[in-house]
GUMI-698789 format. One record per residue: residue in one letter; residue number from 1; y, x, z of N, C-alpha, C in turn. Coordinates in nm, 3 decimals, m for minus. Layout:
% GUMI-698789
@residuo:a | num:NUM | ny:Y | nx:X | nz:Z | cay:Y | cax:X | caz:Z | cy:Y | cx:X | cz:Z $
...
% end
This chain:
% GUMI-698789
@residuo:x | num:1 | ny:m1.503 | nx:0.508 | nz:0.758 | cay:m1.429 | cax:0.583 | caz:0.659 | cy:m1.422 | cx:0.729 | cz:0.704 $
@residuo:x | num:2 | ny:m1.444 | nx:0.798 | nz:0.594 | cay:m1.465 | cax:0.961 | caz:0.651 | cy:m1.342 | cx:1.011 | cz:0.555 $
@residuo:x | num:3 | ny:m1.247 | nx:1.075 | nz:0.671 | cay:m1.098 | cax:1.121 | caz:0.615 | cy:m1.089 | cx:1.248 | cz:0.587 $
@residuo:x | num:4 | ny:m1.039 | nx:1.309 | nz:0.452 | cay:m1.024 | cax:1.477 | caz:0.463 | cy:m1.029 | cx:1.558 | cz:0.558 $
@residuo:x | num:5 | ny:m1.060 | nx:1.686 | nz:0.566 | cay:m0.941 | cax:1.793 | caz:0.632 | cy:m1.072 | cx:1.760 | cz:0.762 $
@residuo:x | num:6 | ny:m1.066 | nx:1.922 | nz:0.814 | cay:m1.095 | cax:1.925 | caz:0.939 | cy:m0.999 | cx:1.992 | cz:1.067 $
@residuo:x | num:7 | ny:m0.933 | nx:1.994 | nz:1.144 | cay:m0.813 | cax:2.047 | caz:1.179 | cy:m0.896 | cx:2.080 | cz:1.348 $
@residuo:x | num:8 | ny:m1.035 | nx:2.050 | nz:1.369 | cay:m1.059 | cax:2.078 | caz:1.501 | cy:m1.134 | cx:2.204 | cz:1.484 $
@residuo:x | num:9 | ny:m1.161 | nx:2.309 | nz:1.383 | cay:m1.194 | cax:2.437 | caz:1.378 | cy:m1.076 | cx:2.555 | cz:1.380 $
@residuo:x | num:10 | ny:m1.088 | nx:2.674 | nz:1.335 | cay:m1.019 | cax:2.765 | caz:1.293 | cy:m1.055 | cx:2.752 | cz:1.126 $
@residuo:x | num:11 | ny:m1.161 | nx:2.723 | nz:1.105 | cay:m1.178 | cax:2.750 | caz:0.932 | cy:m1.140 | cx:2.595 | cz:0.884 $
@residuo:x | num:12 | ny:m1.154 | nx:2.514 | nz:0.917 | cay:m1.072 | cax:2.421 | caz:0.896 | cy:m0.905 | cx:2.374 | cz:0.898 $
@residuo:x | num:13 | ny:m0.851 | nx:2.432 | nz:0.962 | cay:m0.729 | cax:2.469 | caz:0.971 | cy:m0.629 | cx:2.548 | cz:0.868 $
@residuo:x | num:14 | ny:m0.724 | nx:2.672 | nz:0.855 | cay:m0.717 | cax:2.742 | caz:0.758 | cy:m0.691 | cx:2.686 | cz:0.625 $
@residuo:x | num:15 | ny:m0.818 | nx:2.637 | nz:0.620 | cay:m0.799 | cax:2.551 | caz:0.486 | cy:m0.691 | cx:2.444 | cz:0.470 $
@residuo:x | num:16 | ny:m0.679 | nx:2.375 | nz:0.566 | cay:m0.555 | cax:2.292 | caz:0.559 | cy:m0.410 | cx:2.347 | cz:0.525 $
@residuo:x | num:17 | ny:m0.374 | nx:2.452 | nz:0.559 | cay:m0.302 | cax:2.528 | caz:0.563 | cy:m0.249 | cx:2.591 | cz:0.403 $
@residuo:x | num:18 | ny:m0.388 | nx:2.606 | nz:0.339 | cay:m0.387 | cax:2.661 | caz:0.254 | cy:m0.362 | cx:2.552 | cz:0.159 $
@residuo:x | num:19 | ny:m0.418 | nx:2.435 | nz:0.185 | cay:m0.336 | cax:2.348 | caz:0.052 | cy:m0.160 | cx:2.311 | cz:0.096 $
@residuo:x | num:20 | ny:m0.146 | nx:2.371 | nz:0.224 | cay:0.042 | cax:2.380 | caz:0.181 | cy:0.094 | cx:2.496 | cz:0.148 $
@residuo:x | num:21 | ny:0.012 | nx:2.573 | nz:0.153 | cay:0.098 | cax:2.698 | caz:0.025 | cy:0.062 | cx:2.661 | cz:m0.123 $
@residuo:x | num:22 | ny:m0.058 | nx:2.612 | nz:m0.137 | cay:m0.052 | cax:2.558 | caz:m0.246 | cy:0.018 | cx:2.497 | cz:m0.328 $
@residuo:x | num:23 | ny:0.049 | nx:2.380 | nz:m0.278 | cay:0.167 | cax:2.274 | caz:m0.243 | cy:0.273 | cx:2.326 | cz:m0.276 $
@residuo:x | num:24 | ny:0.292 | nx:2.415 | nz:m0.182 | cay:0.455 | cax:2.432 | caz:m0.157 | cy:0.420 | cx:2.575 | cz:m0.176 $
@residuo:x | num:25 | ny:0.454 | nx:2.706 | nz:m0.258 | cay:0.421 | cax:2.808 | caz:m0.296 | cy:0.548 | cx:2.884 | cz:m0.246 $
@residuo:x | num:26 | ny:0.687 | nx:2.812 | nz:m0.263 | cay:0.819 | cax:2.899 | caz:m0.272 | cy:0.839 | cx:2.911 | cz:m0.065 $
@residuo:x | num:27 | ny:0.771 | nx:2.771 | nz:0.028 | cay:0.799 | cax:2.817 | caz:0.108 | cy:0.744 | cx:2.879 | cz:0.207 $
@residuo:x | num:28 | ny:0.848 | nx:2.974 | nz:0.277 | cay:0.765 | cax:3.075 | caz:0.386 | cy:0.665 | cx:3.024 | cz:0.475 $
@residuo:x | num:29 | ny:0.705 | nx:2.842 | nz:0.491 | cay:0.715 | cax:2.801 | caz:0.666 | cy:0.524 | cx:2.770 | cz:0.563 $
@residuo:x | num:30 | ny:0.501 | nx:2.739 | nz:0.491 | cay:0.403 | cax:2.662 | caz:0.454 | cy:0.234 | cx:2.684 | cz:0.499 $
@residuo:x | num:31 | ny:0.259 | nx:2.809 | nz:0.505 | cay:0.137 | cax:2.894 | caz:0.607 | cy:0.099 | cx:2.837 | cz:0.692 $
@residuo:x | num:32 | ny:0.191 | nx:2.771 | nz:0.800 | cay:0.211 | cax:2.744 | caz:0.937 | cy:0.205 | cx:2.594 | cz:0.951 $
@residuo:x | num:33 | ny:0.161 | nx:2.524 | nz:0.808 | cay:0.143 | cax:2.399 | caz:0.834 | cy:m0.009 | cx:2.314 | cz:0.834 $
@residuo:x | num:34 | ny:m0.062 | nx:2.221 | nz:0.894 | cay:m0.184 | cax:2.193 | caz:0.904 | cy:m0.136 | cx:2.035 | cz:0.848 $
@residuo:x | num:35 | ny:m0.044 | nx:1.968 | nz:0.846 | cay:m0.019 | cax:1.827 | caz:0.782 | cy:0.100 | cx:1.806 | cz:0.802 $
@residuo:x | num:36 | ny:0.167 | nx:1.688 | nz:0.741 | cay:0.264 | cax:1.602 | caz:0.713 | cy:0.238 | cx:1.487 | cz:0.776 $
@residuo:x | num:37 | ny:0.339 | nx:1.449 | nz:0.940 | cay:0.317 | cax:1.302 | caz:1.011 | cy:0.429 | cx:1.222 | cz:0.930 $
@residuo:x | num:38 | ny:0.352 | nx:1.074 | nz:0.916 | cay:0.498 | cax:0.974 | caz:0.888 | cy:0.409 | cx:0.828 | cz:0.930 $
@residuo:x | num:39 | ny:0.528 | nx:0.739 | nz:0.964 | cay:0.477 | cax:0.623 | caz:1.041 | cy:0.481 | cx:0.519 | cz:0.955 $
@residuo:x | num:40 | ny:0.441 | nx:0.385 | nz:1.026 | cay:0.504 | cax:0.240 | caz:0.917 | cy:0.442 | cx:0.149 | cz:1.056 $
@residuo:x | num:41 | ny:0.559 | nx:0.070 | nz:1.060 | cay:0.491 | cax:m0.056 | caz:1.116 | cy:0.428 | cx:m0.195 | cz:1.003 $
@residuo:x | num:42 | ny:0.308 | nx:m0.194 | nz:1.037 | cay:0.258 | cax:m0.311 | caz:0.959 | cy:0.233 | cx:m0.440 | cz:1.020 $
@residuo:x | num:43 | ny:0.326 | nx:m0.564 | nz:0.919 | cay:0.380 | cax:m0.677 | caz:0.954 | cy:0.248 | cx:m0.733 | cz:0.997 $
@residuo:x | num:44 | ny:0.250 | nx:m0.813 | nz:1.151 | cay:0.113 | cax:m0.857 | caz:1.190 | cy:0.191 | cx:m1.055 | cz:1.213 $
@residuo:x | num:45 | ny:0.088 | nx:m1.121 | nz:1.175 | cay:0.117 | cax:m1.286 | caz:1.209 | cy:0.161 | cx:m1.313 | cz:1.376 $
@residuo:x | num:46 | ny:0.154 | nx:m1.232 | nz:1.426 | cay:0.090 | cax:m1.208 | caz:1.563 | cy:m0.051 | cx:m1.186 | cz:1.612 $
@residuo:x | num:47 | ny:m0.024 | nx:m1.091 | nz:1.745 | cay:m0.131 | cax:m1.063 | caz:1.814 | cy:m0.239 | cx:m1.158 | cz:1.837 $
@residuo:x | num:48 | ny:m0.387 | nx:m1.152 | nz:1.820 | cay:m0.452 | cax:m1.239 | caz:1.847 | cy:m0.452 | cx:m1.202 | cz:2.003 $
@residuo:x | num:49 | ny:m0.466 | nx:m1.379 | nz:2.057 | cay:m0.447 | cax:m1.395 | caz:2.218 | cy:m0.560 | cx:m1.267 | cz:2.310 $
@residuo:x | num:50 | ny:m0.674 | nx:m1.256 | nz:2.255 | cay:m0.812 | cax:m1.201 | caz:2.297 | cy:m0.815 | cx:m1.017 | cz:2.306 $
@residuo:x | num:51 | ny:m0.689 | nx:m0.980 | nz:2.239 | cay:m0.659 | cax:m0.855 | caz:2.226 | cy:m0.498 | cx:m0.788 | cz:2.326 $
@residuo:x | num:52 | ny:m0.457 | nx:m0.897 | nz:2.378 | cay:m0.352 | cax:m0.829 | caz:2.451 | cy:m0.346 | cx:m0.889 | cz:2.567 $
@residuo:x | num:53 | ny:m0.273 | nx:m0.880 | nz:2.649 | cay:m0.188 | cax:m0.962 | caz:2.755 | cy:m0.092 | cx:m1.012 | cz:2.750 $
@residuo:x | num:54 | ny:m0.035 | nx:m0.883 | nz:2.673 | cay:0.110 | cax:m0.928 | caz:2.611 | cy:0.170 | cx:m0.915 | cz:2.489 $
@residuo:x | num:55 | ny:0.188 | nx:m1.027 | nz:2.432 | cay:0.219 | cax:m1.030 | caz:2.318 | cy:0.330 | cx:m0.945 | cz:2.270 $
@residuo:x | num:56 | ny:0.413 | nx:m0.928 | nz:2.359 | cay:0.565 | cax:m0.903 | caz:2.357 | cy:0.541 | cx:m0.729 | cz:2.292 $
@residuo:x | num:57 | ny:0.452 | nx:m0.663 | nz:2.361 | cay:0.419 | cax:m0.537 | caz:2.335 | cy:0.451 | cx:m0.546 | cz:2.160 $
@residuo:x | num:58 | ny:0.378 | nx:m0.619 | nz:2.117 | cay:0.387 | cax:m0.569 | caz:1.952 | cy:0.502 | cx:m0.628 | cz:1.901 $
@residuo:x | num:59 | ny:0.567 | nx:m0.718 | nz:1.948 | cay:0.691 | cax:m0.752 | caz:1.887 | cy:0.823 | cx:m0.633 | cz:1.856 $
@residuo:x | num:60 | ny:0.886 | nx:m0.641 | nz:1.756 | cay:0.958 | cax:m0.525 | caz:1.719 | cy:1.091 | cx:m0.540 | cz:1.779 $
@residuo:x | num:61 | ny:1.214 | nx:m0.483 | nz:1.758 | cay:1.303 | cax:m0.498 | caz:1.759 | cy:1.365 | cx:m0.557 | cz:1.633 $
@residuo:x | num:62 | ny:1.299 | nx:m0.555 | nz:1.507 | cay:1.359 | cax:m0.608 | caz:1.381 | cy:1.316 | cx:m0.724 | cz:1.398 $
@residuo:x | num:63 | ny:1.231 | nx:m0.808 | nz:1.468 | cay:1.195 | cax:m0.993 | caz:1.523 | cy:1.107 | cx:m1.006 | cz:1.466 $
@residuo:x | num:64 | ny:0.994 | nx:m0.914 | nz:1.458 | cay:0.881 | cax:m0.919 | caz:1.389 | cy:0.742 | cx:m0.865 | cz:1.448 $
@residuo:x | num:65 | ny:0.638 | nx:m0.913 | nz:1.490 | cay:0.489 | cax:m0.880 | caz:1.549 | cy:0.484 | cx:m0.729 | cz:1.404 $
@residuo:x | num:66 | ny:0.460 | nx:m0.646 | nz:1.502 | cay:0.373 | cax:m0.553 | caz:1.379 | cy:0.275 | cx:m0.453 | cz:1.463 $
@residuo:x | num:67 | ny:0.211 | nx:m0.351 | nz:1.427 | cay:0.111 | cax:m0.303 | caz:1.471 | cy:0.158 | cx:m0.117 | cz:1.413 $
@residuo:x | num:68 | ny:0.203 | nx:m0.048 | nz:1.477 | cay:0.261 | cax:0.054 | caz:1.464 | cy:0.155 | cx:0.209 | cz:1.409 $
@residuo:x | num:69 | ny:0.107 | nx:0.189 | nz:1.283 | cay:0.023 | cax:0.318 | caz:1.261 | cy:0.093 | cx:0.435 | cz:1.178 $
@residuo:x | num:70 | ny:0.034 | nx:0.560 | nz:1.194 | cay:0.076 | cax:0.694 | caz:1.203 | cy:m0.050 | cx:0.748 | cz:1.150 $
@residuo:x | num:71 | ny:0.011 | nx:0.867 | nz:1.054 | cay:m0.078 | cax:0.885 | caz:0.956 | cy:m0.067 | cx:1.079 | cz:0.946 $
@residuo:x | num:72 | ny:m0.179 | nx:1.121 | nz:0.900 | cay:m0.143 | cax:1.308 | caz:0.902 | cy:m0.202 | cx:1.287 | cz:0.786 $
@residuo:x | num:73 | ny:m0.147 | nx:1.421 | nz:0.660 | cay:m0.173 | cax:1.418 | caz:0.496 | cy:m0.189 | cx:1.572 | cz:0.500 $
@residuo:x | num:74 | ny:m0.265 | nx:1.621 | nz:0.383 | cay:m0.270 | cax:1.761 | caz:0.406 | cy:m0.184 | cx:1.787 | cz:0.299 $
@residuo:x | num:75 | ny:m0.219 | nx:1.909 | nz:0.226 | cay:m0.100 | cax:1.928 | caz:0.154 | cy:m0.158 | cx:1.875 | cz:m0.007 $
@residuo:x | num:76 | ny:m0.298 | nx:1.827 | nz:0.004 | cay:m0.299 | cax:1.789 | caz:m0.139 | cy:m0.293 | cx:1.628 | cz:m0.147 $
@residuo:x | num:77 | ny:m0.196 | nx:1.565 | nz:m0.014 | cay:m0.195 | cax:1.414 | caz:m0.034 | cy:m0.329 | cx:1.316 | cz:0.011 $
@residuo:x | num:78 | ny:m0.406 | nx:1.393 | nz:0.080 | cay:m0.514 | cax:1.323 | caz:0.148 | cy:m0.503 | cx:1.264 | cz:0.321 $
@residuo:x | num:79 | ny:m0.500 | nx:1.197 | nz:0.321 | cay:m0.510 | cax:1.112 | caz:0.464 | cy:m0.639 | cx:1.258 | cz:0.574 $
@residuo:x | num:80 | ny:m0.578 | nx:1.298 | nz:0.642 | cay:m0.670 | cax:1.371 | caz:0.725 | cy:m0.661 | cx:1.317 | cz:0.903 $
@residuo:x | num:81 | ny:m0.582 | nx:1.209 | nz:0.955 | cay:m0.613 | cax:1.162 | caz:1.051 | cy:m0.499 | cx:1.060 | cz:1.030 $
@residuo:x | num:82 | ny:m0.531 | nx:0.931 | nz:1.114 | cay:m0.487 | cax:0.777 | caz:1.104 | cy:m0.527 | cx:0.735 | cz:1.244 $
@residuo:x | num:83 | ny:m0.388 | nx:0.686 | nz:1.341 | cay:m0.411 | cax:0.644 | caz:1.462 | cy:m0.326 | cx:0.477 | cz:1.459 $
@residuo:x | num:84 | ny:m0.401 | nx:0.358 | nz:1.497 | cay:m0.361 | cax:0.219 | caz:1.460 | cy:m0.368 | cx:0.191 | cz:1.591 $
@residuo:x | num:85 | ny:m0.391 | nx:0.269 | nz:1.703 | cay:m0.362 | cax:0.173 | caz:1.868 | cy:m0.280 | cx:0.142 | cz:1.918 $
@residuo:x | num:86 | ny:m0.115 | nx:0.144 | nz:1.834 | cay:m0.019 | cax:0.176 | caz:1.916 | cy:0.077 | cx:0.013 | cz:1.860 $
@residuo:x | num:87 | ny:0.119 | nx:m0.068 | nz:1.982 | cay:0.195 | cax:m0.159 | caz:1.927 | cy:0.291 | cx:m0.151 | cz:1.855 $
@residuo:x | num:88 | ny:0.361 | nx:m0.247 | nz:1.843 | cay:0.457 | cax:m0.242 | caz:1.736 | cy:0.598 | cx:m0.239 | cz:1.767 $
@residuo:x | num:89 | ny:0.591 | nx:m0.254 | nz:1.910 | cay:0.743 | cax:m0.209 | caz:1.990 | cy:0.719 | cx:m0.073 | cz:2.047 $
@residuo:x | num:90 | ny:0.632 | nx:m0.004 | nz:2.044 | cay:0.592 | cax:0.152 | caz:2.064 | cy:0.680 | cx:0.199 | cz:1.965 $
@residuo:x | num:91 | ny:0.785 | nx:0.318 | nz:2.027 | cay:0.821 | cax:0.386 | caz:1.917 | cy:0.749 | cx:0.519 | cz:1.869 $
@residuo:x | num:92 | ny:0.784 | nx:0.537 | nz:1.752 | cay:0.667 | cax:0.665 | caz:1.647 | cy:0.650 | cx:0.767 | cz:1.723 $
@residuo:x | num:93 | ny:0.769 | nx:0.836 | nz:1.794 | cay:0.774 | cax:0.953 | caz:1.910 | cy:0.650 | cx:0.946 | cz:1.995 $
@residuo:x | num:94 | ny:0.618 | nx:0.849 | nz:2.038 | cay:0.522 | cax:0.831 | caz:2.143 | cy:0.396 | cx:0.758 | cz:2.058 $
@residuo:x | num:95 | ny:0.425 | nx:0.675 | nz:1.994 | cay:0.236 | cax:0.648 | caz:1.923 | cy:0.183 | cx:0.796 | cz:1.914 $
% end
């Protein structure tokens, strides 16, 4: 899957940037933005045995296996980077 947005240039950046003034026209900060992070843990049956050591890692605190992914959007609502390695007792700060 090939995701929007390039954010590892200067002219890519740029451009990212530019669809949050777009976006967002009234604010100052919007210049200065390259994306929008937000998380979700997604409900997993459990870990298959062949992928962890420890199961416990993905177990949540709400009593639920999930798989903790984190997502960057530019400013016109496009997915421009998606990271899924992080368990599900990982909190968002640190995925």
């Amino acid at each position: 899957m090939t995701l929007a947005g390039d954010f590892e240039s200067e002219q890519g950046r740029s451009a990212l940037a530019a669809s949050f003034r777009r976006a967002l026209p009234s604010n100052s900060l919007a210049d200065r933005v390259i994306g929008a992070l937000d998380g979700i843990a997604i409900r997993l049956a459990g870990p298959p045995a062949s992928s962890t050591v420890k199961t416990a890692e993905f177990h949540r605190r709400k009593f639920f296996f999930a798989l903790n992914v984190q997502a960057l959007c530019d400013g016109d609502t496009r997915f421009i980077y998606v990271a899924t390695g992080a368990p599900g007792s990982m909190h968002d700060s640190a995925a």
